[in-house]
C-alpha positions, 0 to 999 in steps of 0.5 A, spaced: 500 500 500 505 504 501 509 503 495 502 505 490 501 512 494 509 513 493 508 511 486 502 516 485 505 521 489 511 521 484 506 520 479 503 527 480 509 530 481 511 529 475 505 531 471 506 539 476 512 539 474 510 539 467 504 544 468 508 548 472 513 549 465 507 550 462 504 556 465 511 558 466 512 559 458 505 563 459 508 568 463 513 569 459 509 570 453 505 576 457 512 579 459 515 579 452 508 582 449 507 587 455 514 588 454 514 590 447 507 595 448 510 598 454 518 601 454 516 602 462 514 595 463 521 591 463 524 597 468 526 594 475 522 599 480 515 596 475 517 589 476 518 589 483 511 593 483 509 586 480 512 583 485 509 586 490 502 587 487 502 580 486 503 579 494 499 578 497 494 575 491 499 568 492 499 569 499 491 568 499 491 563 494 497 558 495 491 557 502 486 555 498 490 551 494 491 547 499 483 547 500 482 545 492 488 540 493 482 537 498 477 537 493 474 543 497 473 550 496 473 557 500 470 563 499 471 566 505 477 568 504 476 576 503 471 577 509 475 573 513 481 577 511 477 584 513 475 581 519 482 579 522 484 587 519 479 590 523 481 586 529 488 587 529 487 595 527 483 596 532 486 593 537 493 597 535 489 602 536 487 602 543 494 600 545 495 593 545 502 591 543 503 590 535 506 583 536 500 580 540 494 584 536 498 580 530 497 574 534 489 575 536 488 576 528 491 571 526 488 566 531 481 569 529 483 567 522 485 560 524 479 559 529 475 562 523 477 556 519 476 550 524 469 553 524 468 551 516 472 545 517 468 542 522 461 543 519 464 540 513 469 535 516 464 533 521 457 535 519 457 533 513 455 539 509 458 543 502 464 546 502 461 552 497 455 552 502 459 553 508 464 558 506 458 561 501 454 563 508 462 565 511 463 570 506 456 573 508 457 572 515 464 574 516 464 581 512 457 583 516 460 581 523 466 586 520 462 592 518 458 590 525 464 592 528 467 597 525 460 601 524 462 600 517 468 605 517 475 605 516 479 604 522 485 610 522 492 611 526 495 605 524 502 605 529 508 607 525 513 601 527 508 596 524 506 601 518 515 601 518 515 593 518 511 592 512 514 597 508 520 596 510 525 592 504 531 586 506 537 587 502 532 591 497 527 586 497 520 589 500 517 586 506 511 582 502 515 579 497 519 575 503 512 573 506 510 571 500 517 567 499 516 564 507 510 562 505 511 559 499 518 555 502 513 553 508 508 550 503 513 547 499 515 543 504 509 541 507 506 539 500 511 535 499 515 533 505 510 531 510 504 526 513 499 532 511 502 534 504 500 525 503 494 526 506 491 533 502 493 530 496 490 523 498 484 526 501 482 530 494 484 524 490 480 519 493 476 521 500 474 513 500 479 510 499 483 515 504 479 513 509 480 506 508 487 507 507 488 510 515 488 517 512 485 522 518 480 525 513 476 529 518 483 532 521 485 534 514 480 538 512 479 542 518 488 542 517 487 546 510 482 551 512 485 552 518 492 554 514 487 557 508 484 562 515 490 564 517 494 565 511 487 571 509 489 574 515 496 574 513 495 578 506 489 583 510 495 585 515 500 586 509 495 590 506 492 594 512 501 596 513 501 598 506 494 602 506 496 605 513 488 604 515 484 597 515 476 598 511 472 592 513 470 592 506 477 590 505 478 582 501 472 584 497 473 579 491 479 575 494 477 569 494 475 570 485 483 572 484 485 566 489 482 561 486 483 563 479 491 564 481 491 557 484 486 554 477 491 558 472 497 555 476 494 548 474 489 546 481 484 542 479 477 544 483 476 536 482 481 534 488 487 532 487 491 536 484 495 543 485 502 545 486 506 551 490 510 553 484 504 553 478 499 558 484 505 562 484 506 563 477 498 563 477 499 571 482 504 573 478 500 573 471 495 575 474 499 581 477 503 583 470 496 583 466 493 588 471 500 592 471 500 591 464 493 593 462 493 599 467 501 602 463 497 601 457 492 606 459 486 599 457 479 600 462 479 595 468 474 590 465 478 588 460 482 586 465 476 582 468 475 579 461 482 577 459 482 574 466 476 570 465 479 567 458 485 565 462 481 562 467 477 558 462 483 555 458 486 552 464 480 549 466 480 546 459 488 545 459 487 541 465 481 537 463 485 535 457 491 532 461 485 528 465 484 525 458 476 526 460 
């Protein structure tokens, strides 16, 4: 039994790889093109722009890859990251020291994720279902909080922190990096990586097999909860005031980020690095499209196509 799930595994990894060079070429495509429109395009402060833009869109999205990996879906995302902003904000505001309102707003996120995870692990309900009532439920407890006004005053240590760069490389850049890394390694080089990808492949047969089905699901809605609160703090840093209308469409672009980057919304299948490749492509369009003076909607729409695409790219290489 042990050598089959090593073999599926390798299998798998194999099949990321190649749909990893695949939208690899595609970013390169989108670079070359942008490139010849734009002279501003290829200059070192616009790439490190996309870079930063991109953030904390991969941030979000690498969550809920692992989510997609399990077969499930999180579409609570965005609420939830307002929700986490205006707690922390709010808390740094009235003076609680800036490391432990990070900490409670991350443990919101987290705690926020075992409540979805539960009701689907546990009480058998749809994931779409449970995080479609999230998302309504978390964003109305964010404005019911703040009176829906923006929370202001900001202290400057931590507006310094997320601002601030590491041998030149911004602040949200290197979260991103860690987060990434830390995912890699979880996906690829522990028990719970085995079981994401063994949960989303075949739940049954998981189960069989002594995979911990219902600890799992809670696991990467946990990681997805807290992952949102992360990228909401990035940006409540950069923004220097935290909107409880914040999040507003995030779970849409990390899905598309994790979809572009080869996850399949059936299970089973995803990768850090194709997620990653997906934010960025999605960075470098909005980038590209606002240098070229081209209307927002186009972006939505040139987002969609890609989307779709990859849907039937990954239909294709299931041989369905």
């Amino acid at each position: 039994m042990t050598d089959m799930k090593t073999q599926v595994k390798n299998s798998l990894s194999l099949k990321f790889s190649i749909r990893d060079m695949g939208t690899l070429i595609g970013l390169v495509i989108i670079f070359a093109v942008f490139a010849v429109l734009s002279p501003v395009f290829l200059t070192v402060p616009n790439l490190i722009n996309i870079m930063q833009q991109s953030a904390i869109n991969a941030i979000v999205a690498l969550g809920m890859t692992l989510v997609i990996i399990s077969a499930g879906i999180d579409l609570s995302v965005g609420p939830v990251a307002a929700l986490a902003a205006v707690i922390c904000a709010s808390l740094m505001v009235a003076g609680v020291p800036v490391p432990l309102a990070v900490l409670l707003a991350l443990l919101g996120g987290a705690l926020y994720g075992v409540f979805n995870g539960v009701l689907i692990a546990y009480a058998g309900l749809q994931p779409f279902i449970v995080t479609l009532g999230g998302l309504s439920l978390c964003r109305a407890l964010a404005l019911i909080y703040t009176g829906g006004n923006p929370i202001f005053g900001i202290p400057q240590s931590f507006r310094s922190f997320i601002n601030g760069s590491l041998l030149g490389i911004p602040c949200p850049i290197i979260i991103a990096g860690v987060v990434a890394i830390t995912l890699y390694i979880v996906l690829t080089k522990t028990p719970l990586g085995e079981y994401i990808f063994a949960v989303g492949g075949n739940e049954e047969a998981a189960r069989v097999c002594g995979v911990p089905v219902a600890r799992t699901k809670i696991a990467v809605y946990v990681i997805s909860g807290v992952l949102a609160s992360i990228a909401a703090l990035i940006l409540v840093g950069r923004l220097g005031a935290a909107d409880p209308t914040l999040g507003n469409l995030w779970e849409m672009n990390a899905i598309a980020a994790a979809a572009i980057g080869g996850a399949s919304l059936m299970g089973g299948k995803g990768s850090v690095i194709g997620t990653i490749l997906g934010a960025i492509i999605l960075g470098t369009l909005i980038n590209g499209f606002t240098l070229l003076n081209i209307q927002s909607f186009y972006q939505l729409l040139a987002t969609g196509v890609i989307i779709i695409v990859a849907m039937l790219v990954d239909r294709a290489t299931r041989g369905k």
